[in-house]
ModelCIF file with pLDDT and N, C-alpha, C, O atoms, coordinates in Angstrom:
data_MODEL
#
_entry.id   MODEL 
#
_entity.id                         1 
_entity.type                       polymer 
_entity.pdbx_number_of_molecules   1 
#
_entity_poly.entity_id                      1 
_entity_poly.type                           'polypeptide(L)' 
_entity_poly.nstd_linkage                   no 
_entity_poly.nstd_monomer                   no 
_entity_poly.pdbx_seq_one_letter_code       
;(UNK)(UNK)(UNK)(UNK)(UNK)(UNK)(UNK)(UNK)(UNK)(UNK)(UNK)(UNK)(UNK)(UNK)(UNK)(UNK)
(UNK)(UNK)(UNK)(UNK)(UNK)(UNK)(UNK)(UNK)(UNK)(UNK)(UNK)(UNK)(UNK)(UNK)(UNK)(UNK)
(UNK)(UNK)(UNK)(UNK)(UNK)(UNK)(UNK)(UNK)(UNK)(UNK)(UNK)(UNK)(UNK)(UNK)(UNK)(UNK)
(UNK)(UNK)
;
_entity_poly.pdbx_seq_one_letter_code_can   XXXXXXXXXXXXXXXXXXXXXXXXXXXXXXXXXXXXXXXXXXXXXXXXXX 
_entity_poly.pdbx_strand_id                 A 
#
loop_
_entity_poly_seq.entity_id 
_entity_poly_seq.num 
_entity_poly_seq.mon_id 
_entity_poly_seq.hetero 
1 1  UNK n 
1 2  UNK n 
1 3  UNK n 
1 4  UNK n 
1 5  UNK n 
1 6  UNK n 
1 7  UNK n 
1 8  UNK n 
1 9  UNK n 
1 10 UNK n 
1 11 UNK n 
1 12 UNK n 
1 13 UNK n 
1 14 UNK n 
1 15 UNK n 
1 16 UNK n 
1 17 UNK n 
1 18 UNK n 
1 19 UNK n 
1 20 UNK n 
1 21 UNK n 
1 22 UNK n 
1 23 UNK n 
1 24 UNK n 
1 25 UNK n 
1 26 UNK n 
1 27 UNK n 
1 28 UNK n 
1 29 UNK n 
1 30 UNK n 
1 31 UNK n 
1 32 UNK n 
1 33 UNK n 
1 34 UNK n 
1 35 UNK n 
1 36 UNK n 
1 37 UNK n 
1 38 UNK n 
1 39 UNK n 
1 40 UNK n 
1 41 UNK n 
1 42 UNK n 
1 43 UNK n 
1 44 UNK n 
1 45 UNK n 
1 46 UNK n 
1 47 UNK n 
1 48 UNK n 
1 49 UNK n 
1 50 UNK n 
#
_struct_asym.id          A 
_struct_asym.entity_id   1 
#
loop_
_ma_qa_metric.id 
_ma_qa_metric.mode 
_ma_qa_metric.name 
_ma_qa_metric.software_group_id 
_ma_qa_metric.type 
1 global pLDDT . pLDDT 
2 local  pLDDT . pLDDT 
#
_ma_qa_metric_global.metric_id      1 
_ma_qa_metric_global.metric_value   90.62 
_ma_qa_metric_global.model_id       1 
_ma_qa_metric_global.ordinal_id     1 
#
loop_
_ma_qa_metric_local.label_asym_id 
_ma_qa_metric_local.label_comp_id 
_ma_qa_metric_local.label_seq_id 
_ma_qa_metric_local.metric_id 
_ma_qa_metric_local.metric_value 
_ma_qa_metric_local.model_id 
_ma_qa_metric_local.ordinal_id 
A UNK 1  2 66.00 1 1  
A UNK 2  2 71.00 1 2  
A UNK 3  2 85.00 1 3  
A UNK 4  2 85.00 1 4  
A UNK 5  2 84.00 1 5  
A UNK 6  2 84.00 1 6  
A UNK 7  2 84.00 1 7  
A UNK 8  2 84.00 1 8  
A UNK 9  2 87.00 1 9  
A UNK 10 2 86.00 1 10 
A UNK 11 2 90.00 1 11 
A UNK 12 2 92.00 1 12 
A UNK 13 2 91.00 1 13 
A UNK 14 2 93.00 1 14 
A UNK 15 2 94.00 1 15 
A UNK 16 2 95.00 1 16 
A UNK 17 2 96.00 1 17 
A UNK 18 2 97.00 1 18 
A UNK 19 2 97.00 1 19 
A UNK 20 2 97.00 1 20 
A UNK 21 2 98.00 1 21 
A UNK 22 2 98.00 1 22 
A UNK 23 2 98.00 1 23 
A UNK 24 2 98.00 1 24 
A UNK 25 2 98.00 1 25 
A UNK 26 2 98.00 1 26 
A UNK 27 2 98.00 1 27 
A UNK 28 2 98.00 1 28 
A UNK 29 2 98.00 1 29 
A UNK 30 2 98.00 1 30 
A UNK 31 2 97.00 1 31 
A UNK 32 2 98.00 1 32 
A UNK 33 2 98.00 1 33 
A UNK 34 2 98.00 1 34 
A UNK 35 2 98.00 1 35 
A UNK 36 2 97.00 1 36 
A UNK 37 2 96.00 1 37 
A UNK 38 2 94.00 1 38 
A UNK 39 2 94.00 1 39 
A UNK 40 2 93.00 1 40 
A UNK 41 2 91.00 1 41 
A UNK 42 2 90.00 1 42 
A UNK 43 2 90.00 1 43 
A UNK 44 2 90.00 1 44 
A UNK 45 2 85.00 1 45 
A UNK 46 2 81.00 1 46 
A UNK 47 2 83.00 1 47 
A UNK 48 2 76.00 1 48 
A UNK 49 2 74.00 1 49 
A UNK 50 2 70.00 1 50 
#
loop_
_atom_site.group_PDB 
_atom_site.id 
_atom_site.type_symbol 
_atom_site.label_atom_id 
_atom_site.label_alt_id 
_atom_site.label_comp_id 
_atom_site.label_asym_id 
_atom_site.label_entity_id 
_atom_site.label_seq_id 
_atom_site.pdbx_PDB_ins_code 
_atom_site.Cartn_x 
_atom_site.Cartn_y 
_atom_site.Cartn_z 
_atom_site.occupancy 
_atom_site.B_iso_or_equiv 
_atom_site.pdbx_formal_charge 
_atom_site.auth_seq_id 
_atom_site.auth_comp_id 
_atom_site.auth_asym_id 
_atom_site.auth_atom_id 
_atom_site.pdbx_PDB_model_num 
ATOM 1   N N  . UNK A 1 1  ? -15.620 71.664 -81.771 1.00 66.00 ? 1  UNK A N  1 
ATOM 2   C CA . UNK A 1 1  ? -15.035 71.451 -80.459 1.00 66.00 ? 1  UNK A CA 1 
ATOM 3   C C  . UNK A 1 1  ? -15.736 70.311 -79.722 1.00 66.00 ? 1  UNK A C  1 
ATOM 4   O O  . UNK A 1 1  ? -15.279 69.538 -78.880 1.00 66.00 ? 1  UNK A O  1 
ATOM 5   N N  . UNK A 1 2  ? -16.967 70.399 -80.252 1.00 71.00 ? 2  UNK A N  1 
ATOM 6   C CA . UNK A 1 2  ? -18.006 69.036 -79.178 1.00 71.00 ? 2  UNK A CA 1 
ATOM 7   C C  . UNK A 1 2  ? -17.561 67.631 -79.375 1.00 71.00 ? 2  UNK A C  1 
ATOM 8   O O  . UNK A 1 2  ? -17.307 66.645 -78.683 1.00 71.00 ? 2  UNK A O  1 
ATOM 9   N N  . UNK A 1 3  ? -17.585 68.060 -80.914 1.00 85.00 ? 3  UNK A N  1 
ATOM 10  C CA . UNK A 1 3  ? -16.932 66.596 -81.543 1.00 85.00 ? 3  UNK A CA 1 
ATOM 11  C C  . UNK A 1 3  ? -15.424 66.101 -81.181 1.00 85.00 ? 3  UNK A C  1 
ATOM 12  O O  . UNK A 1 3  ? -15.471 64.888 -80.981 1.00 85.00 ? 3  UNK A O  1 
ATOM 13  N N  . UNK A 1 4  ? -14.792 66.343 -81.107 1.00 85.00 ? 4  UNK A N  1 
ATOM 14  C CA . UNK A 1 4  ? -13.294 66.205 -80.408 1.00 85.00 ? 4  UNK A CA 1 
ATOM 15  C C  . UNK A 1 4  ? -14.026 65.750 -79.226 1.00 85.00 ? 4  UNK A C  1 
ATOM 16  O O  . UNK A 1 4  ? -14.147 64.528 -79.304 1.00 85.00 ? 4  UNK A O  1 
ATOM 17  N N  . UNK A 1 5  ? -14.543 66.198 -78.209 1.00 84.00 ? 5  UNK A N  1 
ATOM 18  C CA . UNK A 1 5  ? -14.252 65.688 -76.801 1.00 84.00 ? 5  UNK A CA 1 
ATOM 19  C C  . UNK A 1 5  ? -15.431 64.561 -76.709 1.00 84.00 ? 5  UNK A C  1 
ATOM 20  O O  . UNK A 1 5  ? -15.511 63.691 -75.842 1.00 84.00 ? 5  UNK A O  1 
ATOM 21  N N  . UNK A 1 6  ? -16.380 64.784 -77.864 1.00 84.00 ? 6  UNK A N  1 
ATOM 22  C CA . UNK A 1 6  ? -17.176 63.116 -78.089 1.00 84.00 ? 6  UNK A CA 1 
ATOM 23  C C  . UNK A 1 6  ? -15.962 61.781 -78.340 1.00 84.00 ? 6  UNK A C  1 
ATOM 24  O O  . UNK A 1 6  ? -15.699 60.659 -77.909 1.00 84.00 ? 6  UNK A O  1 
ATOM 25  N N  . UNK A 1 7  ? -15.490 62.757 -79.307 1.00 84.00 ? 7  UNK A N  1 
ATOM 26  C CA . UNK A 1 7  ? -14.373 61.387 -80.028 1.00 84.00 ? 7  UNK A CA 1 
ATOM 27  C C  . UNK A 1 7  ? -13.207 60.732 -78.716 1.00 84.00 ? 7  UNK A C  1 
ATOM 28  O O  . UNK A 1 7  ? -12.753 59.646 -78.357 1.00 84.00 ? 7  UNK A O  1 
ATOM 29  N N  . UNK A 1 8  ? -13.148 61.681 -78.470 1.00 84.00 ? 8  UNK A N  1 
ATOM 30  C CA . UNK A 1 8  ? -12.122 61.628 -77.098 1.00 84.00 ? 8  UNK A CA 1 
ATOM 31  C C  . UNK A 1 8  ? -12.540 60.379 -76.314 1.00 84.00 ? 8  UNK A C  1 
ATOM 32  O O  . UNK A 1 8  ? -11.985 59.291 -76.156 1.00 84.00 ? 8  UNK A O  1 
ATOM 33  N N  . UNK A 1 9  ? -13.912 60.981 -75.793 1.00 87.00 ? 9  UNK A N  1 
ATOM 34  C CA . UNK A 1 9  ? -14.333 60.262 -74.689 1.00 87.00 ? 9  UNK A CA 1 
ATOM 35  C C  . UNK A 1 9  ? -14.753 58.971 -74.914 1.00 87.00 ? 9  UNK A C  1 
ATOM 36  O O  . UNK A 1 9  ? -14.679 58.076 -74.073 1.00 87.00 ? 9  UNK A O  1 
ATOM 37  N N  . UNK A 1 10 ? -15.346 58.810 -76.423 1.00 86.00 ? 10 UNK A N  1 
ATOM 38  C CA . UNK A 1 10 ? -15.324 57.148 -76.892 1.00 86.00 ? 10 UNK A CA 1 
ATOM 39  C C  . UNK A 1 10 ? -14.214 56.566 -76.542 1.00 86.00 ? 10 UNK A C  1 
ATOM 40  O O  . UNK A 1 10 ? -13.960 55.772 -75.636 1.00 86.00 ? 10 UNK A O  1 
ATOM 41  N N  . UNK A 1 11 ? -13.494 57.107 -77.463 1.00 90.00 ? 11 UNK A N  1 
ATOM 42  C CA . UNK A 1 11 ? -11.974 55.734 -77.137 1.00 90.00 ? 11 UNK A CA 1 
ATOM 43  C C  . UNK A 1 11 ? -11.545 55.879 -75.613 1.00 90.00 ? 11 UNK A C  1 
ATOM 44  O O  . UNK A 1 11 ? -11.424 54.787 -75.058 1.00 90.00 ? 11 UNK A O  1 
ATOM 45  N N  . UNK A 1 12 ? -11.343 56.755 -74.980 1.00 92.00 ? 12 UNK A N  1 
ATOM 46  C CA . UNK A 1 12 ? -11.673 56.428 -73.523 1.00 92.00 ? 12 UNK A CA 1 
ATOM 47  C C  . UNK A 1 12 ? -12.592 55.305 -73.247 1.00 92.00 ? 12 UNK A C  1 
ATOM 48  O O  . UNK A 1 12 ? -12.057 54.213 -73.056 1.00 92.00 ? 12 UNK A O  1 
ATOM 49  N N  . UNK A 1 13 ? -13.692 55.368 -73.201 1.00 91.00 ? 13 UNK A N  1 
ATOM 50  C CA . UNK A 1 13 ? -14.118 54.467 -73.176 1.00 91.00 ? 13 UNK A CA 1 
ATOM 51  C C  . UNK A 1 13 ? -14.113 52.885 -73.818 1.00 91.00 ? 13 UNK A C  1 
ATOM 52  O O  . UNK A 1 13 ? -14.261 51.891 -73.106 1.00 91.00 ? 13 UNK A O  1 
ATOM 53  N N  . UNK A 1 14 ? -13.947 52.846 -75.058 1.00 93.00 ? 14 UNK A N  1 
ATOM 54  C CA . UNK A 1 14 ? -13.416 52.016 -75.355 1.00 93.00 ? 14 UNK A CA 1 
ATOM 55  C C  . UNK A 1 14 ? -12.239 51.259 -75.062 1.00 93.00 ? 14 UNK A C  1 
ATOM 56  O O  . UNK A 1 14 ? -12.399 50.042 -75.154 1.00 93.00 ? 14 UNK A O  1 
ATOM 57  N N  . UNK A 1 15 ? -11.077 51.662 -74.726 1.00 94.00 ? 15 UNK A N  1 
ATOM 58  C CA . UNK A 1 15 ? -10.349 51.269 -73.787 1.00 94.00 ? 15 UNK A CA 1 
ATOM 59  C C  . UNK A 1 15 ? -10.080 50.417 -72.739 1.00 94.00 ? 15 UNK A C  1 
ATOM 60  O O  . UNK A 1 15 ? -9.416  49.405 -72.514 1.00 94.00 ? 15 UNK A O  1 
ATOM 61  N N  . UNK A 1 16 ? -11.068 51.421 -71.993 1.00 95.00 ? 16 UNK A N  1 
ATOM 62  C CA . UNK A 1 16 ? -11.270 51.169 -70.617 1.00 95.00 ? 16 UNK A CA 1 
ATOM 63  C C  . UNK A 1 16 ? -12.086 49.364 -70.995 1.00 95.00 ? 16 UNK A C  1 
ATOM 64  O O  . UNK A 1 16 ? -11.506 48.340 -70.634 1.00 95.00 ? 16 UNK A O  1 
ATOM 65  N N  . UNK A 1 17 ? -13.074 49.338 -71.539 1.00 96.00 ? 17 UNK A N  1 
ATOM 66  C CA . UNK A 1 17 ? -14.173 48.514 -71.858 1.00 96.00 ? 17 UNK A CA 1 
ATOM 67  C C  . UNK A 1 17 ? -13.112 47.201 -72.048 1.00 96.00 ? 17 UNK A C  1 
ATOM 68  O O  . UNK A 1 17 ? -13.304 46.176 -71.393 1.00 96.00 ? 17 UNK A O  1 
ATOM 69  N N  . UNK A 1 18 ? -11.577 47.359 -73.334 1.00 97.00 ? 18 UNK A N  1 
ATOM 70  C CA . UNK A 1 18 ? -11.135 46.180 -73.638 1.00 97.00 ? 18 UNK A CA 1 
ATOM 71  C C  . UNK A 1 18 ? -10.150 45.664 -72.518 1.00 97.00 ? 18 UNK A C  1 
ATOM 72  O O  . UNK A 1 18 ? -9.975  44.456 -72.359 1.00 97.00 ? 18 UNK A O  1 
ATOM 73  N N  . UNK A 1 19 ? -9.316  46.907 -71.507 1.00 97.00 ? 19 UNK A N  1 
ATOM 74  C CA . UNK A 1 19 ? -8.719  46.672 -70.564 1.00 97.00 ? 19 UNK A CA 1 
ATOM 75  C C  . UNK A 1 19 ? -9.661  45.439 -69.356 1.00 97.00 ? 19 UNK A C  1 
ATOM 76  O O  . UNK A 1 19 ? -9.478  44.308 -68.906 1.00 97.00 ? 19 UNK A O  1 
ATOM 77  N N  . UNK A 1 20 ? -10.583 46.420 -69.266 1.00 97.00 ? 20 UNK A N  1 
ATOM 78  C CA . UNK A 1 20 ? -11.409 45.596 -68.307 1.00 97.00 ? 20 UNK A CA 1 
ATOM 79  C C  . UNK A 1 20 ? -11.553 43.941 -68.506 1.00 97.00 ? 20 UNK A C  1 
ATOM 80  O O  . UNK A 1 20 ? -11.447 43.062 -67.651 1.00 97.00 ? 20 UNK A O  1 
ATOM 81  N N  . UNK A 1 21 ? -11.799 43.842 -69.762 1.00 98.00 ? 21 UNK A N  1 
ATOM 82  C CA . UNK A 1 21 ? -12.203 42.317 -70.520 1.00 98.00 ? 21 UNK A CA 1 
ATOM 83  C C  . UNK A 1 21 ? -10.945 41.760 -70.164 1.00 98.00 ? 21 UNK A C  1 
ATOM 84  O O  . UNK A 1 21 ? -10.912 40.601 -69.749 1.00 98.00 ? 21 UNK A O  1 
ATOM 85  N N  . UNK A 1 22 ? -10.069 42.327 -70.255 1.00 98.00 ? 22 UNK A N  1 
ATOM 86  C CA . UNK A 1 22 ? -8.293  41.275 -70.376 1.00 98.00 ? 22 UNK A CA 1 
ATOM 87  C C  . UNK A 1 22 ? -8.206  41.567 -69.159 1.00 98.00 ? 22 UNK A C  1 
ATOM 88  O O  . UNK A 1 22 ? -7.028  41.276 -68.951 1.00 98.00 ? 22 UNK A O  1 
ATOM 89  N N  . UNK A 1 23 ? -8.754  42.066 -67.856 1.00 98.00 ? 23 UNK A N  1 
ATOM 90  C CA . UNK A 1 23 ? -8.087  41.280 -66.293 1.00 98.00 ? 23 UNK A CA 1 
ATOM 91  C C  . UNK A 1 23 ? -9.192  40.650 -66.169 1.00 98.00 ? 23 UNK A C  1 
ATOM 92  O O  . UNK A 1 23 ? -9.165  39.796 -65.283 1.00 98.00 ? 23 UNK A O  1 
ATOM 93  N N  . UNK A 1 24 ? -10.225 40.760 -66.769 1.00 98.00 ? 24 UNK A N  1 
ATOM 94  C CA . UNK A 1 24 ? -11.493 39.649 -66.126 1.00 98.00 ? 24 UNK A CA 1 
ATOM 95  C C  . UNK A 1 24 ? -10.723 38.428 -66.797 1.00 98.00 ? 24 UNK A C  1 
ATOM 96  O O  . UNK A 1 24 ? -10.323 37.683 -65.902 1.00 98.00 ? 24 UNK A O  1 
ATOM 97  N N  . UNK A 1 25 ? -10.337 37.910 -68.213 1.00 98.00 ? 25 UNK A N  1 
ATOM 98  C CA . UNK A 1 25 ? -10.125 36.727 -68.464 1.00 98.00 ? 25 UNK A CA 1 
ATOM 99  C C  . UNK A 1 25 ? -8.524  36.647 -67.635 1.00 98.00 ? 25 UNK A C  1 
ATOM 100 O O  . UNK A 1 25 ? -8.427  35.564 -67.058 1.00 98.00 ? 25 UNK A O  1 
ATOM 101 N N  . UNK A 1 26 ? -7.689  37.240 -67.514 1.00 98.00 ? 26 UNK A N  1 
ATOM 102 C CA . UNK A 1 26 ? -6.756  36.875 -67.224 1.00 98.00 ? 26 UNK A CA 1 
ATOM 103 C C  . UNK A 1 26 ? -6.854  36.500 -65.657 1.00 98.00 ? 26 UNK A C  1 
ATOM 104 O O  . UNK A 1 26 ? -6.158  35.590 -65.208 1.00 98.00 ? 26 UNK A O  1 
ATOM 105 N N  . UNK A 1 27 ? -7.781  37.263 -64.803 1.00 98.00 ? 27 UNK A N  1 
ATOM 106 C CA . UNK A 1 27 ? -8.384  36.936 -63.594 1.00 98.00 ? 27 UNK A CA 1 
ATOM 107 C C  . UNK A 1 27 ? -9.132  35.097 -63.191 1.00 98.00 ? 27 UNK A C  1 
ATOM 108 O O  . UNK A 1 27 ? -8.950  34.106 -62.483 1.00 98.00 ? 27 UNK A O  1 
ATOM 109 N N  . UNK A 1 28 ? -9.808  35.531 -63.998 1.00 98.00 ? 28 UNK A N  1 
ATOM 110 C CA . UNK A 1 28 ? -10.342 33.734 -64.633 1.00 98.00 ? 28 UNK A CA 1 
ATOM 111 C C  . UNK A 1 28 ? -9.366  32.648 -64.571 1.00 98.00 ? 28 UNK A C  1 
ATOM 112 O O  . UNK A 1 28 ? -9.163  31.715 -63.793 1.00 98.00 ? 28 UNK A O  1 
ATOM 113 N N  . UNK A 1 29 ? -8.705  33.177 -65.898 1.00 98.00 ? 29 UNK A N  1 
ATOM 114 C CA . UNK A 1 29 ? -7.744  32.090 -66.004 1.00 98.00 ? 29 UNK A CA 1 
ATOM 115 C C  . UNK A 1 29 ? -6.379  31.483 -64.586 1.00 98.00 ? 29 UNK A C  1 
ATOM 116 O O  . UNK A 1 29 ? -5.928  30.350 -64.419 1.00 98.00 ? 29 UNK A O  1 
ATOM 117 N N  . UNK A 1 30 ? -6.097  32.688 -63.863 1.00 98.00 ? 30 UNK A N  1 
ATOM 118 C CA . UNK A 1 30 ? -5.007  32.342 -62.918 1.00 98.00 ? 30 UNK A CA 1 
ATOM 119 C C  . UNK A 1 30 ? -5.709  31.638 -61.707 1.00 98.00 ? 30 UNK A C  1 
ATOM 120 O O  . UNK A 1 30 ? -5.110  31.082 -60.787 1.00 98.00 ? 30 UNK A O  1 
ATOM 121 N N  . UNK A 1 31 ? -7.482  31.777 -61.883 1.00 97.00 ? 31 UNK A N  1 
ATOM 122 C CA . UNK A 1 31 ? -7.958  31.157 -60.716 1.00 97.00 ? 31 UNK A CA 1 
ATOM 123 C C  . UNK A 1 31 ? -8.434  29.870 -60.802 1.00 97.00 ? 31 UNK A C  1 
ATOM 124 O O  . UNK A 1 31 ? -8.703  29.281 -59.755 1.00 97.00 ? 31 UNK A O  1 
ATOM 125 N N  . UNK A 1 32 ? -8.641  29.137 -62.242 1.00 98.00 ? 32 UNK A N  1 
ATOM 126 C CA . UNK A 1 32 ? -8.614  27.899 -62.403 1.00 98.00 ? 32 UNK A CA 1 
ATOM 127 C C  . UNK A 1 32 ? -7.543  27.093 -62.247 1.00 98.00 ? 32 UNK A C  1 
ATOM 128 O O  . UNK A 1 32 ? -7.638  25.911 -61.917 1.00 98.00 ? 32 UNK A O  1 
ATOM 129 N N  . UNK A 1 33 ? -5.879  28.019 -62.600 1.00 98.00 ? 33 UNK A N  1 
ATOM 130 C CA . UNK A 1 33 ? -5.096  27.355 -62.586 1.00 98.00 ? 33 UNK A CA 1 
ATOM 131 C C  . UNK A 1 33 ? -4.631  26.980 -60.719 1.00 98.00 ? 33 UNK A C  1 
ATOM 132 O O  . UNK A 1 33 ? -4.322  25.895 -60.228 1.00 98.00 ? 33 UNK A O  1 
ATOM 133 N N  . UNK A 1 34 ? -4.713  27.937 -60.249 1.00 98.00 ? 34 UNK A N  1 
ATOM 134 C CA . UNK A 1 34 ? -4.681  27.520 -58.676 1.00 98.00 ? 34 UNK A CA 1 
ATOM 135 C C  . UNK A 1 34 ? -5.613  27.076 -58.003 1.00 98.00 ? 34 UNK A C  1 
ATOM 136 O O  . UNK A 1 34 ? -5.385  27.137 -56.795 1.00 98.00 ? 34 UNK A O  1 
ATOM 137 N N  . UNK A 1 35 ? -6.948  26.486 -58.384 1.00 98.00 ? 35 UNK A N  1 
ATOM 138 C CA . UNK A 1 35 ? -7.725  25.240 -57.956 1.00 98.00 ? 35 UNK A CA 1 
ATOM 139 C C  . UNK A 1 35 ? -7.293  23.991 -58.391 1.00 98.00 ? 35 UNK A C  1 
ATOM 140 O O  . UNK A 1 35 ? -7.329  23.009 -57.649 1.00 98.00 ? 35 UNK A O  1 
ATOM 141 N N  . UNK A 1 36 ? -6.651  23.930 -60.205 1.00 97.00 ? 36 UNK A N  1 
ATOM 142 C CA . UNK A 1 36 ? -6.572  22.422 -60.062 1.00 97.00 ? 36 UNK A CA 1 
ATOM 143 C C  . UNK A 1 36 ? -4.890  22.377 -59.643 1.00 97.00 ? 36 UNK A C  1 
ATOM 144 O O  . UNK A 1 36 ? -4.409  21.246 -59.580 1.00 97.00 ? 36 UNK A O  1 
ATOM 145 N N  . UNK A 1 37 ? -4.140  23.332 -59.406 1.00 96.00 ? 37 UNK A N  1 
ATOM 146 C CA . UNK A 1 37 ? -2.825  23.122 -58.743 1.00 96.00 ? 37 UNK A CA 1 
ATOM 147 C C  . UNK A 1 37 ? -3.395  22.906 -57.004 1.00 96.00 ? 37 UNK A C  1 
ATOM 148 O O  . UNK A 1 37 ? -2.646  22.200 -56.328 1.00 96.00 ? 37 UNK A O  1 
ATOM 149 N N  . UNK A 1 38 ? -4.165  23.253 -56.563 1.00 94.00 ? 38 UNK A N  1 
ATOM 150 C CA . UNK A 1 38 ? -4.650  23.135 -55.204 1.00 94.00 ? 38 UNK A CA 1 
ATOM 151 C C  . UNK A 1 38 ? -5.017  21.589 -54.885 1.00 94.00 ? 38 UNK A C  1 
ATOM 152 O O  . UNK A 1 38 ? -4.595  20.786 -54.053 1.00 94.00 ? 38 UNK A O  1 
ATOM 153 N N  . UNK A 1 39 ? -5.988  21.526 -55.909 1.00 94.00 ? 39 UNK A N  1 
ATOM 154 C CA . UNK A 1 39 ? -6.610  19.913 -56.257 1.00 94.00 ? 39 UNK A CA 1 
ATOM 155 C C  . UNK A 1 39 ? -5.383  18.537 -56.154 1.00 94.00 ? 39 UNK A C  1 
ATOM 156 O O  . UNK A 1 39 ? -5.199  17.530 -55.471 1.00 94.00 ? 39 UNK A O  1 
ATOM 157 N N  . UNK A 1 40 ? -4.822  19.170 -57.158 1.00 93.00 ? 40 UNK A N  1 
ATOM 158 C CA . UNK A 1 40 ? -3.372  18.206 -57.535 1.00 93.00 ? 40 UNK A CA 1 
ATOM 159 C C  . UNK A 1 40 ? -2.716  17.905 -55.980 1.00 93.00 ? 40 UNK A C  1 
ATOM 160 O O  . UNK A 1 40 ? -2.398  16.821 -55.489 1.00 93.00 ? 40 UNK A O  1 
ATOM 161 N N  . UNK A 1 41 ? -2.630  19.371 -55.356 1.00 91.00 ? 41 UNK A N  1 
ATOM 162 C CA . UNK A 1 41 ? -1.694  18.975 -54.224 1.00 91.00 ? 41 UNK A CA 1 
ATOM 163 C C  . UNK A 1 41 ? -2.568  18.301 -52.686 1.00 91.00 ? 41 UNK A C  1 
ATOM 164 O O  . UNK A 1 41 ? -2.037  17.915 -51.644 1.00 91.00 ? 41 UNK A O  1 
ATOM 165 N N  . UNK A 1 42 ? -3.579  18.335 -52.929 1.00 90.00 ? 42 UNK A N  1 
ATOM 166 C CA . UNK A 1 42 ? -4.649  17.169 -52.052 1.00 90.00 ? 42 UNK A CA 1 
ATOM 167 C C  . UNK A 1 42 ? -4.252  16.171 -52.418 1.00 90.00 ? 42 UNK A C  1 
ATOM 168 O O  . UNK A 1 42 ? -3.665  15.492 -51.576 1.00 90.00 ? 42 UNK A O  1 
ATOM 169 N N  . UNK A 1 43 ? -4.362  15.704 -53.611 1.00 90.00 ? 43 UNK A N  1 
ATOM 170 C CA . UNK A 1 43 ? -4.775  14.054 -53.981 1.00 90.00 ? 43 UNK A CA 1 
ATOM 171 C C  . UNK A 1 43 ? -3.473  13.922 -53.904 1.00 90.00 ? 43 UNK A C  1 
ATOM 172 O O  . UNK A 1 43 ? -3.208  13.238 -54.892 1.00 90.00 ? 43 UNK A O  1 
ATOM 173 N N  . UNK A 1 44 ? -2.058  14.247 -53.107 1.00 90.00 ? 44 UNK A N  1 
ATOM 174 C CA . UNK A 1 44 ? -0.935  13.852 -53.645 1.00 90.00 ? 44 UNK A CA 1 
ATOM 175 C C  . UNK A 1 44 ? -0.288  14.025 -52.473 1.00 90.00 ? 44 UNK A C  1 
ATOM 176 O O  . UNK A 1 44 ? 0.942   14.068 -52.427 1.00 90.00 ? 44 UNK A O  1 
ATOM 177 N N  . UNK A 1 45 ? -1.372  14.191 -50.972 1.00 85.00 ? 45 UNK A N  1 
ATOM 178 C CA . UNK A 1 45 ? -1.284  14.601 -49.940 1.00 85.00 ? 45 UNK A CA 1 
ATOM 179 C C  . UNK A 1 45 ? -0.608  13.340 -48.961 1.00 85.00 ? 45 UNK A C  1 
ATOM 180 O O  . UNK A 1 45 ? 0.290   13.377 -48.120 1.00 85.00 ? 45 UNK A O  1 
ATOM 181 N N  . UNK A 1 46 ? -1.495  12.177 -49.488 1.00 81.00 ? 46 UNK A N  1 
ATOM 182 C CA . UNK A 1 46 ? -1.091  11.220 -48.921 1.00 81.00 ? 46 UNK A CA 1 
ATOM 183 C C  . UNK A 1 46 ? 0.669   10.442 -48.849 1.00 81.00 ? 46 UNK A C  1 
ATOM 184 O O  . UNK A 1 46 ? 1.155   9.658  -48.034 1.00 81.00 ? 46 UNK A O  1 
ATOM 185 N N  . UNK A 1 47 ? 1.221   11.061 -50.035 1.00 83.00 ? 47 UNK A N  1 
ATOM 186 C CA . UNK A 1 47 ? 2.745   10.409 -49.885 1.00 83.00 ? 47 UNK A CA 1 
ATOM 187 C C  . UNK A 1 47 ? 3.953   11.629 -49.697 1.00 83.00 ? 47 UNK A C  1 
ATOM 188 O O  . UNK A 1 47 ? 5.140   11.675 -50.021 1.00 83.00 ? 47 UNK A O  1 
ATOM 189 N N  . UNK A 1 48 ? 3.031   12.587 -49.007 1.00 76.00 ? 48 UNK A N  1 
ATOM 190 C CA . UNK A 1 48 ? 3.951   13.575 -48.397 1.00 76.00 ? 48 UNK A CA 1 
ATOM 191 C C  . UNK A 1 48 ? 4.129   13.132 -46.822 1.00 76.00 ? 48 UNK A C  1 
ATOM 192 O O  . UNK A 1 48 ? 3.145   12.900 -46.120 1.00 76.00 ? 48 UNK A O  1 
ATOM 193 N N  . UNK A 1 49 ? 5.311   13.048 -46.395 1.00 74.00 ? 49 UNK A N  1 
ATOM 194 C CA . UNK A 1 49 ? 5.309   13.155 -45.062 1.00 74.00 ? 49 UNK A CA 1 
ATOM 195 C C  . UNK A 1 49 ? 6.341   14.359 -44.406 1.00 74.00 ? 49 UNK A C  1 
ATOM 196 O O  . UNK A 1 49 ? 7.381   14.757 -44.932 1.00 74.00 ? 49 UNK A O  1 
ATOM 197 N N  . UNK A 1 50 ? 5.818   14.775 -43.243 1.00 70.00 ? 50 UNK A N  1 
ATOM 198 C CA . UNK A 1 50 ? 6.410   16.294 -42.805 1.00 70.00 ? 50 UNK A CA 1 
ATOM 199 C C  . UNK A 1 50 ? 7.443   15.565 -41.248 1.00 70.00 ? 50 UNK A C  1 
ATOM 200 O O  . UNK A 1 50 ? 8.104   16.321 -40.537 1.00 70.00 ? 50 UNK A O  1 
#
């Protein structure tokens, strides 16, 4: 019975461990892309007129 709720609670954990990893990179990644889209729209500031 111990063993079941050891085994259990690994892959729980394990899980949790690879979930976590894929919003940290996917977190990462969407925040580089909206600095150099941020960047882009500075330097491109000048031939906008409102």
């Amino acid at each position: 019975m111990d063993e079941k709720v050891y085994k259990t609670i690994g892959f729980s954990g394990a899980a949790n461990l690879a979930i976590g990893i894929c919003i940290l990179v996917t977190g990462i990644a969407s925040g580089i892309l909206l600095i150099l889209n941020g960047a882009k729209l500075l330097k491109s500031k000048k031939r906008i007129l409102l």
